[in-house]
N, C-alpha and C positions, 0 to 999 in steps of 0.2 A: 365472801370469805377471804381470810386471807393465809399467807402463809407466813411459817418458820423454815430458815431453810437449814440443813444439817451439813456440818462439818465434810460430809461425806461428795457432797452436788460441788462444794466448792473447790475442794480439793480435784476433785476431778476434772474441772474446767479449769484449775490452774496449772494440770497437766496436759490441755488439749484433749482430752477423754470425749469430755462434755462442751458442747456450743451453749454457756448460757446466756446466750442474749436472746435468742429467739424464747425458751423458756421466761425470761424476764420481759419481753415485749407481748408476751400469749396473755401474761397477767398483769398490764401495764394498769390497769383499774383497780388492781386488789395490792392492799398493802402485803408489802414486801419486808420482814425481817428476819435479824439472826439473834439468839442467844448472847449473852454476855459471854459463858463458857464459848460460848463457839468461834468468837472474836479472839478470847485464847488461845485458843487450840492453832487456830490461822497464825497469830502470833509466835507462838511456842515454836510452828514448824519454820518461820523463819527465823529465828534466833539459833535453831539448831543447825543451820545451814552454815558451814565455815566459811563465806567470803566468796568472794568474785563475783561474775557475770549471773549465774543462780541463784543468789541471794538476794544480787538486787532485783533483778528478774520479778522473782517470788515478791521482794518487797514492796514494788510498785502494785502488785495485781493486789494485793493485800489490802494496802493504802487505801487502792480505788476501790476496792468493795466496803471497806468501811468509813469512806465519804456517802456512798450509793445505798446503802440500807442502814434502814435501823440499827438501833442495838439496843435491846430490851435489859435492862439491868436486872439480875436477880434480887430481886426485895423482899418486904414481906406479905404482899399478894402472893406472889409465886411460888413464896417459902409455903405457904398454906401448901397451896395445890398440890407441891411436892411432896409436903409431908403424907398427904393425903392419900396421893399413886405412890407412893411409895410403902405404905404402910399397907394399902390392898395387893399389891403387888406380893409382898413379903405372906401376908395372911393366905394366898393363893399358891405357893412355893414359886412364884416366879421371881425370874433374875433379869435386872434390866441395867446396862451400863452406867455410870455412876451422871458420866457425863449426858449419856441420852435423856435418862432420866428429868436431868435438868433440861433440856431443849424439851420434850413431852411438856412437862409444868409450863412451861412457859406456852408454849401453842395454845395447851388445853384453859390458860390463863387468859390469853387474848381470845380463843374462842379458834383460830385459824389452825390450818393444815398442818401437817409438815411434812414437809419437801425434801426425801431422800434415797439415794439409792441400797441404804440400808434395808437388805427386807426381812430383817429376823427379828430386831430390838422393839425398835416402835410399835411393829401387829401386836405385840404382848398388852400392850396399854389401852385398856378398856375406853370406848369412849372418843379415840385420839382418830383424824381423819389423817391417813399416812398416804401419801402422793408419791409414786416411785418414779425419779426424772431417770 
């Protein structure tokens, strides 16, 4: 198996929260990736950061994680899947973050986990293997 990991695992270990290298060495055999959104989202929060020593900080850790893993592009395999949980989801009355959603499609896409400390969004998704780091 492998994993997707969520916005949420990486943030945290670029806060010191989280040690993810022992997590990333536990699954050195099993591919390791992030979402397109998710490369965003890591993006985004460094562009919103005004300057100095915190920025670059944040933008090195950034850099290195997106030399270090995948980055699965949203296409239109994934577009399927999404449309797919997304459309069960909604027939079900459930609500699933726009962006999780898209990480879900993508995991449920590749067939792998996802890797997050989110434990509300992802249990929603039928089907999805959800790993809580």
């Amino acid at each position: 198996m492998g994993f997707v990991i969520d916005s949420s695992v990486l943030v945290a270990a670029e806060r010191g929260a989280l040690d993810l290298e022992p997590i990333l060495d536990e699954h050195e055999d099993e591919p390791i990736a992030i979402a397109a959104i998710t490369a965003s989202e890591l993006l985004h929060g460094v562009h919103r950061l005004k300057g100095g020593v915190s920025r670059a900080r944040a933008e090195v850790f950034v850099e290195e994680l997106l030399r270090r893993l995948v980055v699965v592009p949203f296409d239109l395999p994934v577009a399927r899947v999404h449309a797919m949980l997304a459309a069960d989801l909604q027939s079900r009355g459930k609500a699933v973050g726009a962006h999780d959603l898209l990480i879900a499609a993508t995991a449920v896409f590749l067939g792998y986990a996802v890797g997050t400390r989110d434990r509300r969004s992802f249990s929603r998704i039928p089907g999805l293997d959800v790993q809580h780091w």
